[in-house]
N, C-alpha and C positions, 0 to 999 in steps of 0.2 A: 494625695487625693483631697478636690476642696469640700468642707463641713458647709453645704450648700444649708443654709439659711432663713432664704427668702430669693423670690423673682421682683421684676418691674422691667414693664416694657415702656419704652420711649422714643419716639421719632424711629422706630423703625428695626431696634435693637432691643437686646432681651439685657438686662443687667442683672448679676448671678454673685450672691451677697454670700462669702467664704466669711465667716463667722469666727473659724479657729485662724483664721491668719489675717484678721481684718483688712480683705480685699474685697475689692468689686470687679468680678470677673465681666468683660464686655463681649456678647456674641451677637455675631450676624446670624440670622440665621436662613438668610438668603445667601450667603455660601459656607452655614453651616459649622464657621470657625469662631474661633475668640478668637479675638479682632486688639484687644487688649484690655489692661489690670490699671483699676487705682486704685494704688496702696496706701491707704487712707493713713496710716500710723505715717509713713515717710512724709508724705503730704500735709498733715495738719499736727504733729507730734502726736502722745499718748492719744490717743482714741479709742475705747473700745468697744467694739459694737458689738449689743448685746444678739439681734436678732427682728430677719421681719425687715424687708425692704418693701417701699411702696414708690411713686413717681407723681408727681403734679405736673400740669403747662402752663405755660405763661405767667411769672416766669417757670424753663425748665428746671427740675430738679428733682434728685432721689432723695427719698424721705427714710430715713433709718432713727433707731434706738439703738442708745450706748449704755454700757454697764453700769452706770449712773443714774440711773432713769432721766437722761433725755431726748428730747426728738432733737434729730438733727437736720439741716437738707445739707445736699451735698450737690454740688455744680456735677454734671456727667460729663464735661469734659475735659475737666482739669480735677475733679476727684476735691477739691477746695472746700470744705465745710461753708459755709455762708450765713449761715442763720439756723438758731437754737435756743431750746426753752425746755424748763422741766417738768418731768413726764406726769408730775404728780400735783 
């Protein structure tokens, strides 16, 4: 069962931030599935995110805190960290 987190909605999708498995659950919810998972540890090595997802446009991307105190963004569709700074 995922340790739901945080939401952010974007272009039309709900993104559903698993905190104990540091995943980003992706769901439609125009039919109502997960659609699919970026697993952000397989994708960018050690990651951990502490908690608390938000979203920006232009450019897209989901905005998270790791167990370090940083923000991070993260691309929604390749799950690729991009840019990050500390929280403090």
């Amino acid at each position: 069962m995922p340790e739901v987190d945080g939401l952010a909605a974007l272009n039309g999708l709900v993104y559903i931030l698993d905190s104990a498995a540091d995943d980003i659950l992706i769901f439609n919810p125009d039919t109502d599935l997960v659609t699919g998972v970026l697993d952000i540890n397989a994708i960018n090595g050690a990651l951990n995110l502490a908690g608390g997802l938000g979203e920006i446009t232009r450019p897209d991307a989901l905005i998270v805190t790791t167990t370090d105190h940083r923000v991070i963004f993260i691309d929604p569709t390749t799950g690729r960290a991009t840019a990050g700074r500390s929280a403090s």
